[in-house]
C-alpha positions in Angstrom: 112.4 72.8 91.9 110.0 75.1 93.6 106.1 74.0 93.6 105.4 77.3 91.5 108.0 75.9 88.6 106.7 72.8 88.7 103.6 74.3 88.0 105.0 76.0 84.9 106.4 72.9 83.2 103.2 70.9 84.3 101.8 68.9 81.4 98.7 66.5 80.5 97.9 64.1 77.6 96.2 65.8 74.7 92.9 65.0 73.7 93.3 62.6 70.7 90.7 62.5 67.9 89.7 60.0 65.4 88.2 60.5 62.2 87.0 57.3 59.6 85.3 57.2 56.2 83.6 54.2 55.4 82.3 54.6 52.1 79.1 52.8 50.0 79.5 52.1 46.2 76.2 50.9 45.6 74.5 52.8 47.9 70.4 53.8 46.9 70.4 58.0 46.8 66.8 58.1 45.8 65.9 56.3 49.0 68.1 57.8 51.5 66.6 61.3 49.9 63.2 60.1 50.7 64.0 59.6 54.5 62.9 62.2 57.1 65.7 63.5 59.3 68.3 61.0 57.7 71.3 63.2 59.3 69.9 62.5 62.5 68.9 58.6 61.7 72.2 58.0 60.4 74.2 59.2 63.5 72.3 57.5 65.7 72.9 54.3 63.7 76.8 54.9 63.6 76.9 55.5 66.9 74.9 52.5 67.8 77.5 50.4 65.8 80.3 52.3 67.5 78.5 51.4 71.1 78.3 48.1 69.8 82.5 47.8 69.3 82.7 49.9 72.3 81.2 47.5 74.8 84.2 44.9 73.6 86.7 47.3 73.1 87.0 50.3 74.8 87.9 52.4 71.8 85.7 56.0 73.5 88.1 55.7 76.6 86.3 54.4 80.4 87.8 52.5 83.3 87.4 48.5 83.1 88.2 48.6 87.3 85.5 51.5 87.8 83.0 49.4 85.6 82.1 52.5 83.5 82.8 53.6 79.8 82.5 56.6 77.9 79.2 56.1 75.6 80.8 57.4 72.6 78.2 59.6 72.9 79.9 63.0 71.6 80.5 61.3 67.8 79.9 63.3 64.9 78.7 62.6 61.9 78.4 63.6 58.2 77.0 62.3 54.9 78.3 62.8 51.7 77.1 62.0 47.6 80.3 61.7 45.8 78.9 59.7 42.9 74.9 59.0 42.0 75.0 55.6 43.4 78.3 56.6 45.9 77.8 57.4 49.9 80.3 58.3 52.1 79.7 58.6 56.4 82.5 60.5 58.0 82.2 60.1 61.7 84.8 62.1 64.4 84.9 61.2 68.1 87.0 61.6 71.3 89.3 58.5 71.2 91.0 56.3 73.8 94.9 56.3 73.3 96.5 52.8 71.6 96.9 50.8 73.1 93.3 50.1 74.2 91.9 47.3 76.5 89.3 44.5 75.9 86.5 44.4 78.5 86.6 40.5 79.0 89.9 39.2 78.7 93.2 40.8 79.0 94.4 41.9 76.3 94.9 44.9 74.3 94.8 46.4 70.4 94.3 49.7 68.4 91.5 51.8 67.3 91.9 51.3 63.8 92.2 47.9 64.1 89.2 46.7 65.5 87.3 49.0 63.9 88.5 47.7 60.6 87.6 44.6 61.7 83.9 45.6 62.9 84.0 47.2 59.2 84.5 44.0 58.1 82.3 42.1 60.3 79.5 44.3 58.6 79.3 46.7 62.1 78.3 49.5 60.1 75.2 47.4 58.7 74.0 46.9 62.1 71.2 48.7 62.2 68.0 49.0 59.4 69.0 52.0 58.0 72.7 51.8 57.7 71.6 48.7 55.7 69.7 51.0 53.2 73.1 52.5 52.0 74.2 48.8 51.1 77.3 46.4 51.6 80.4 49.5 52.5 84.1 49.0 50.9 86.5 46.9 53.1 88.5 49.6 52.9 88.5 52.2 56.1 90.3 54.8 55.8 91.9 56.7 58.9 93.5 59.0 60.8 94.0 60.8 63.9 94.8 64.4 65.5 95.6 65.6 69.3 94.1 69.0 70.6 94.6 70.7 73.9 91.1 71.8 76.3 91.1 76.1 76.8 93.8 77.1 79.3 96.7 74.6 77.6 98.6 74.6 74.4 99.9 71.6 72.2 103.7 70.9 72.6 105.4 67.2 71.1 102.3 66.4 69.0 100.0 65.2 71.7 101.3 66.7 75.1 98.9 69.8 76.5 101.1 72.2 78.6 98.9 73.9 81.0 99.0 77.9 80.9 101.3 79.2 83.9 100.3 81.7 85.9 100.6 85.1 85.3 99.2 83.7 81.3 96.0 83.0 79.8 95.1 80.5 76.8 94.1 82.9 73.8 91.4 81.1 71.8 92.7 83.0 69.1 95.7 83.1 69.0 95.7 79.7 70.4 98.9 80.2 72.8 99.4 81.5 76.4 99.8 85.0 76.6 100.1 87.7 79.5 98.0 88.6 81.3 97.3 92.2 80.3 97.4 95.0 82.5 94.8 95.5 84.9 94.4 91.8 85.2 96.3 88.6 87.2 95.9 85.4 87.3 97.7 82.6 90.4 96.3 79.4 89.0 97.7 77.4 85.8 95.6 76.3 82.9 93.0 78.9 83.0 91.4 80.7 80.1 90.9 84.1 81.1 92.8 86.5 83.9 90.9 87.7 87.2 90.2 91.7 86.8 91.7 93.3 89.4 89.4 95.3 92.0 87.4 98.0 91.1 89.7 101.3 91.2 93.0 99.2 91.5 95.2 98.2 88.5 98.7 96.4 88.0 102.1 97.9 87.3 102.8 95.6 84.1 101.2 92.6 82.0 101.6 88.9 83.4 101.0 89.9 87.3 100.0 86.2 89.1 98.5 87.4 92.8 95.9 90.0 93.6 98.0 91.4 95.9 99.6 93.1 92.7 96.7 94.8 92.3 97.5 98.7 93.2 95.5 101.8 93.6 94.4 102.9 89.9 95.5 106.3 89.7 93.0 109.0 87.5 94.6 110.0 83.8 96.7 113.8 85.1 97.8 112.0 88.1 100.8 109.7 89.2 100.4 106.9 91.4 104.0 107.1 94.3 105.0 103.9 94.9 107.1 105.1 98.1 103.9 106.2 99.2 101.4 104.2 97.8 99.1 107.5 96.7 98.0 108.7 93.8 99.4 112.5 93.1 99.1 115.3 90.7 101.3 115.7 87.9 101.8 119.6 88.5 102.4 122.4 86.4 105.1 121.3 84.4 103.8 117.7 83.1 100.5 115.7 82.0 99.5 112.1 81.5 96.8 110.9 79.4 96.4 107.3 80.9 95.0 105.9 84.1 97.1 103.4 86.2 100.9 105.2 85.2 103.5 105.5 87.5 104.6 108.5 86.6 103.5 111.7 83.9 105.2 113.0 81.1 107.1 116.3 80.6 105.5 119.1 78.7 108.3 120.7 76.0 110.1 123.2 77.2 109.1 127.1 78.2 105.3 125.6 78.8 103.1 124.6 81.3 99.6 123.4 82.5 96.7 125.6 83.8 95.9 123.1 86.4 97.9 120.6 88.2 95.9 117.4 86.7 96.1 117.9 82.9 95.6 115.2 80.9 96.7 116.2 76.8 100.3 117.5 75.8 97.4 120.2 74.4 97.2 121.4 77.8 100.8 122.5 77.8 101.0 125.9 76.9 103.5 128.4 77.0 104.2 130.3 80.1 102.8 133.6 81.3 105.7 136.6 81.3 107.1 137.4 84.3 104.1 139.3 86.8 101.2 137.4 85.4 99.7 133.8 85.7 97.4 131.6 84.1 94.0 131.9 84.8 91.3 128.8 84.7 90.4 130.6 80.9 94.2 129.6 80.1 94.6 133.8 79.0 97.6 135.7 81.4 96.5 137.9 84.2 98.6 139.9 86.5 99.8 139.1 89.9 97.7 141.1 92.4 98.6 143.0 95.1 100.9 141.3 97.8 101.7 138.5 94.7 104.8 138.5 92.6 106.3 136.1 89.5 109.2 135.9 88.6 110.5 134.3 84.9 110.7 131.2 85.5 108.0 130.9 88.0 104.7 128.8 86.9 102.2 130.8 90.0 102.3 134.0 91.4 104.3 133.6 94.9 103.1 135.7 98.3 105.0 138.6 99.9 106.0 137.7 103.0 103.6 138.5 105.9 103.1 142.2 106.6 104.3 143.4 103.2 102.5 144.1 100.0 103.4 145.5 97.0 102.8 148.7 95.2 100.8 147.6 92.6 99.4 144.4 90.6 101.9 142.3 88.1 105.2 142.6 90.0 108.1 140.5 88.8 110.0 140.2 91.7 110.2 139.4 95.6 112.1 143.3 95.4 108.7 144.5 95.0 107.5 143.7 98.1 108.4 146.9 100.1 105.2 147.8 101.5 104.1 147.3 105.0 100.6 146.7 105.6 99.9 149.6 108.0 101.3 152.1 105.7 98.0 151.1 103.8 95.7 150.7 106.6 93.8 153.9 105.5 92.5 151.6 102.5 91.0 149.3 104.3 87.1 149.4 103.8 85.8 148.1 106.9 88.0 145.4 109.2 87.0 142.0 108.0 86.0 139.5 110.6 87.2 136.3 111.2 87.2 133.7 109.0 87.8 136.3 106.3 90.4 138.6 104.4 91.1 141.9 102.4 91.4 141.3 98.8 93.3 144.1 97.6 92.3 143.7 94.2 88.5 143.6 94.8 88.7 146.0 97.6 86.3 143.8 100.1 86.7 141.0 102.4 86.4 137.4 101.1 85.6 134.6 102.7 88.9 132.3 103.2 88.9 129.4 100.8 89.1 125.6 101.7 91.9 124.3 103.7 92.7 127.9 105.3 91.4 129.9 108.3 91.7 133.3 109.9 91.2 133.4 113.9 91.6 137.2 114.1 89.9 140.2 112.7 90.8 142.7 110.0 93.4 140.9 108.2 94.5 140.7 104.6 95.3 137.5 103.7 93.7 133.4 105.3 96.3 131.3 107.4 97.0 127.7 105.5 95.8 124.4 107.6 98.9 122.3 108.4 100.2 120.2 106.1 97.7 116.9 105.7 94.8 119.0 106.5 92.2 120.8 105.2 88.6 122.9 106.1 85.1 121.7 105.2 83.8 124.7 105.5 84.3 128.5 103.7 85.4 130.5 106.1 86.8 128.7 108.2 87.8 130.6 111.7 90.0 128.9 113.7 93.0 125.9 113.4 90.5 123.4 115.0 88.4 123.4 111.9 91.6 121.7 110.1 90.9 118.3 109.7 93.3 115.7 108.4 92.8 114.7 104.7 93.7 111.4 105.6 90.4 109.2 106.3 92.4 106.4 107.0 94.8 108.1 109.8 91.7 110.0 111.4 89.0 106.9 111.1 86.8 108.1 108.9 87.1 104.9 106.4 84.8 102.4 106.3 87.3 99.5 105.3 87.0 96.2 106.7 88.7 95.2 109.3 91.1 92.8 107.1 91.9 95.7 104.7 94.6 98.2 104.7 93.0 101.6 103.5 94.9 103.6 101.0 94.5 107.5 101.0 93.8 109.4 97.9 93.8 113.0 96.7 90.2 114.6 98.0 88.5 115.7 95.3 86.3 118.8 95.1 87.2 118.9 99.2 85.1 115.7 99.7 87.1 112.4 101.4 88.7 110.0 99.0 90.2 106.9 100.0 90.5 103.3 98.6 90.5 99.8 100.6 93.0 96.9 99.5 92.8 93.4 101.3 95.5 92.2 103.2 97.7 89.6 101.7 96.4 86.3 102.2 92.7 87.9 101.7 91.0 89.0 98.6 87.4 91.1 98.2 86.8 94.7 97.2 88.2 95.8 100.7 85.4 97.1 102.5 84.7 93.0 102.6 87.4 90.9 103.0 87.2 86.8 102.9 90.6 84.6 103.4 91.9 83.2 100.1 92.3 80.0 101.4 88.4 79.6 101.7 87.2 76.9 99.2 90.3 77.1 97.0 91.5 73.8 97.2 90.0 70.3 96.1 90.0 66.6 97.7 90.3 68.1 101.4 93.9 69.4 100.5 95.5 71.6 103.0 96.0 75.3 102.3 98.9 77.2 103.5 100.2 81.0 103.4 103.2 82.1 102.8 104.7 85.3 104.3 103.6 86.8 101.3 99.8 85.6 101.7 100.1 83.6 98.9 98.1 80.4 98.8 99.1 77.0 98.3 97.6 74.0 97.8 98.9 70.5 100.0 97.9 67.7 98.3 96.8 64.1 100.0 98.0 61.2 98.3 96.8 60.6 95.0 96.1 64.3 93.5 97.7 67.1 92.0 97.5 70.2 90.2 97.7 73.9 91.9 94.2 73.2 93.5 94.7 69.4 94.0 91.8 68.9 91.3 93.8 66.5 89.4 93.6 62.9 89.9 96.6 60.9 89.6 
């Protein structure tokens, strides 16, 4: 069985839990009425008389070899009038298992049974007050229930099986569940999941190791997991949530004004053939040197040197135009870094991620593919610079991290930072996992994987060593 099974199936004792009534038929009610703070005075006297059994018997739990006990000290306690002249104390503490141990000699009992017998030894008279209530019935009456700490549930009536990882303990549902998206956890027994890094989520519910922790992609985008990047869903799908994997189809014959959309409300049907969507969401036609065909979402581009007749053409035939047929139209040669737009008639300056080296021309030259301009008007190829801050340096990721590229937005760098396995932090800090994760001078080891585990010494246990044999 692998260490992580083991882990699975681990179990501790349950907590077990003793509640006794010892009741008072001729108990005084006018008197005990007339006492300040009785509730407190009355558990401090039944937990002086359970102190008193305790230093015999070690009913509250403790370690004869260590030469320690528990103090009892977590009792609680309750009165009750059930009749005019009838008192009832219920008291509830954390209980040693049966069978228990006497301090002195060797030799062993039960709970019930030597309280019983400090009932009937007049225990609970021991103090002034308790004495108030009168002389208590012989008769104790007893029982006892087993609960499990947060991070464990209750299996065979007083077994705790710790939470494996990958789960947390609900304290509402009080049962292990998965860890919800968004979330892991690597240890056993906990109560709550670790959130992964800011920006990053996780492919499904129950993950166990940070390093399933991926880059978070925006609601409209995708995240590749070839790629590790976060792209856009296009012009023929949307997706409302963050973190997905992949974006849903819009119904048929529509599409999306922009390449990010978020609502199936965004899919709307498609422009004829020569026009496009503008950023209003109303059809416009192609302009000059453009064409659409039916099924085309965008306008498409003539091939270099040709243009067509006029605006809204439907098809690649209508480019039949050279460009110096129409040179006469040209207002003035436009300079570098800019272009004739034939439907404004002027010379624009060329957008971000294109450039134009030479002069009079009538249409921006696209950066190679990865790169873009930070500038308007870019005017030569050497302005292209890689949209890829981790390829060209420009992250600031710690050394330990891997950096993850991401779609620029609004042309300004975007990139993300994960830690290497074996590492956790927000990735521009990175700190080994390994660093104060196990107890009682265990070893910790990686696997290929970076995934910690704990070597015991002699005598412990647990994921983190932290349990005492």
């Amino acid at each position: 069985m692998t260490q992580e099974a083991a882990a699975i199936r681990e179990t501790v004792p349950a907590v077990r839990v003793v509640r006794f009534q010892v009741d008072y038929p001729n108990a005084s009610i006018e008197n005990i009425q007339k006492i300040p703070k009785w509730n407190a005075i009355m558990r401090s006297s039944v937990l002086a008389s359970l102190r008193f059994i305790n230093k015999h018997w070690l009913i509250c739990g403790g370690s004869k070899t260590e030469k320690k006990m528990n103090d009892c000290g977590k009792v609680q306690v309750t009165g009750e009038i059930v009749q005019p002249k009838y008192y009832r104390i219920n008291a509830t503490f954390i209980s040693e298992r049966d069978p228990i141990r006497n301090v002195k000699v060797d030799a062993t009992s039960t709970v019930y049974a030597v309280v019983q017998i400090g009932l009937r030894g007049g225990i609970f008279q021991y103090t002034n007050a308790l004495k108030i209530l009168g002389k208590p019935s012989q008769l104790l009456t007893f029982d006892e229930a087993f609960f499990c700490y947060r991070g464990s549930t209750l299996i065979d009536q007083d077994k705790c099986i710790l939470c494996e990882p990958g789960r947390y303990h609900n304290i509402l549902s009080k049962k292990c569940e998965h860890c919800p998206r968004g979330y892991y956890q690597h240890r056993s027994g906990r109560p709550r999941c670790e959130k992964c890094p800011r920006g990053y989520t996780t492919l499904m519910t129950g993950s166990v190791y940070v390093t399933s922790c991926v880059v978070e992609c925006s609601a409209g985008y995708f995240l590749n997991e070839i790629t590790g990047k976060c792209e856009p869903c296009g012009y023929l799908a949307y997706q409302p949530n963050p973190g997905s994997t992949n974006c849903l189809p819009c119904p048929q014959n529509t599409v999306t004004v922009h390449m990010n959309s978020t609502l199936i409300d965004q899919c709307i049907a498609n422009c004829p053939a020569g026009e496009e969507h503008s950023f209003d969401s109303s059809c416009k036609p192609c302009q000059r040197g453009f064409f659409k065909e039916p099924n085309d979402v965008l306008c498409r581009p003539c091939d270099p040197a040709f243009i067509t007749e006029s605006v809204g053409s439907t098809s690649e035939k209508s480019c039949i135009l050279r460009i110096p047929e129409y040179a006469s139209i040209i207002p003035a040669n436009c300079q570098q870094g800019q272009y004739l737009n034939w439907h404004h008639k002027k010379c624009l300056n060329c957008s971000y991620g294109y450039y134009q080296d030479e002069i009079g021309s009538y249409y921006c030259k696209q950066c190679p593919t990865g790169t873009t301009t930070r500038i308007l008007g870019a005017t030569s190829i050497e302005t292209c610079v890689s949209t890829n801050q981790c390829a060209n340096g420009e992250h600031r990721c710690h050394w330990l991290a891997a950096c993850i590229d991401l779609p620029d937005k609004e042309n300004k760098p975007t990139y993300s930072c994960r830690c290497q396995p074996g590492f956790v932090g927000n990735g521009f800090t990175c700190t080994d996992i390994c660093l104060n994760l196990c107890y009682n001078n265990a070893e910790c080891i990686k696997t290929s994987r970076g995934e910690p585990r704990c070597i015991c010494k002699a005598g412990y246990r647990g994921l983190r060593c932290e349990i005492r044999k």
